[in-house]
C-alpha positions as CSV (number, residue, x, y, z in Angstrom):
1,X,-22.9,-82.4,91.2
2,X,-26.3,-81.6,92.6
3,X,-25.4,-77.9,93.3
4,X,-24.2,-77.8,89.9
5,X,-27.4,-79.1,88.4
6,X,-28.9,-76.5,90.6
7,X,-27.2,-73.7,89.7
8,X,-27.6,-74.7,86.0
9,X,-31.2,-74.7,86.3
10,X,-31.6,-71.8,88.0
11,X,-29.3,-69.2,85.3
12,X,-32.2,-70.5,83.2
13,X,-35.1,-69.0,84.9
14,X,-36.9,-66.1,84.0
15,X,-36.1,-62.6,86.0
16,X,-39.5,-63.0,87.4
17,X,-39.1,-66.7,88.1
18,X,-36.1,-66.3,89.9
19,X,-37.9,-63.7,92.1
20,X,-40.3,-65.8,93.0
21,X,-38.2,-68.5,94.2
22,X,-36.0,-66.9,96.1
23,X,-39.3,-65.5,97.5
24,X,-40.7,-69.3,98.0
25,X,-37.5,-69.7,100.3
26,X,-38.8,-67.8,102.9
27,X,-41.6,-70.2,103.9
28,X,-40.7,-73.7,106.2
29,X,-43.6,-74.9,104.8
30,X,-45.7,-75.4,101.5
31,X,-47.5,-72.5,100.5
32,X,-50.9,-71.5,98.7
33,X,-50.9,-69.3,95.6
34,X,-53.5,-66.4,97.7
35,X,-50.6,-66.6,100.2
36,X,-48.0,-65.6,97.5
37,X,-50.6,-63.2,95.8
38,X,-50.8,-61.1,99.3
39,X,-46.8,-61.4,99.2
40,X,-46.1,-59.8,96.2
41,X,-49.0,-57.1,96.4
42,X,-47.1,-53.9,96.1
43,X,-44.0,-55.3,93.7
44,X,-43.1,-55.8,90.3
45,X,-44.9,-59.1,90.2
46,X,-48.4,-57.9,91.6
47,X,-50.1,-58.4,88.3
48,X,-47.8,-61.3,87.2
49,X,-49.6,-64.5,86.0
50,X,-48.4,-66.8,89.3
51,X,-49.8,-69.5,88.1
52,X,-48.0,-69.6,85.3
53,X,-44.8,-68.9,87.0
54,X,-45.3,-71.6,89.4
55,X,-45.8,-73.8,86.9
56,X,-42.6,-73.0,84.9
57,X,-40.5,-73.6,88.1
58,X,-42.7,-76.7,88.7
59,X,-41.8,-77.9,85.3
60,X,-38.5,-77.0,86.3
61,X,-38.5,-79.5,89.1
62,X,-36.9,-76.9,91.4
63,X,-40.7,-76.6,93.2
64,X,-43.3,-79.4,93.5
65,X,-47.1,-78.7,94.0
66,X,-49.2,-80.7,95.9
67,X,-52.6,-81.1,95.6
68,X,-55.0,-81.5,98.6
69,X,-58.6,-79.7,100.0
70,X,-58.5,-75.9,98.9
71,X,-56.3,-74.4,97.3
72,X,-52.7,-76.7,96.3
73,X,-49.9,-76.1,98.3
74,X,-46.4,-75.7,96.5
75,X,-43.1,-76.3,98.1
76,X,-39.1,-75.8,97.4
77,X,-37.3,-79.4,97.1
């Protein structure tokens, strides 16, 4: 089942990588990697490569980015 693929891929994730996208789930829309840098100011993650760690959970199809003027936006499936 889909929430079984889900939940598959998401025991995989890093510690940090699961932070972060339970973080992304607070935003309706897609958002911009200086919006998620002023989000985790003041946590574990603050020095955390975040691109990095948006690409993992890109690569994990569980987030997709999308490129446009600026900075790219990413966003949950």
């Amino acid at each position: 089942s889909l929430m079984a693929a889900l939940d598959w891929t998401y025991q995989r994730l890093s510690l940090p990588e699961r932070w972060l996208f339970l973080q992304l789930g607070l935003f309706k829309m897609a958002v911009t990697l200086p919006t998620l840098s002023e989000l985790v100011a003041g946590t574990e993650l603050e020095h955390a490569d975040l691109s990095y760690l948006l690409g993992r959970l890109v690569g994990t199809s569980l987030l997709t980015r999308e490129p446009g003027p600026g900075s790219p936006r990413y966003r949950l499936l």
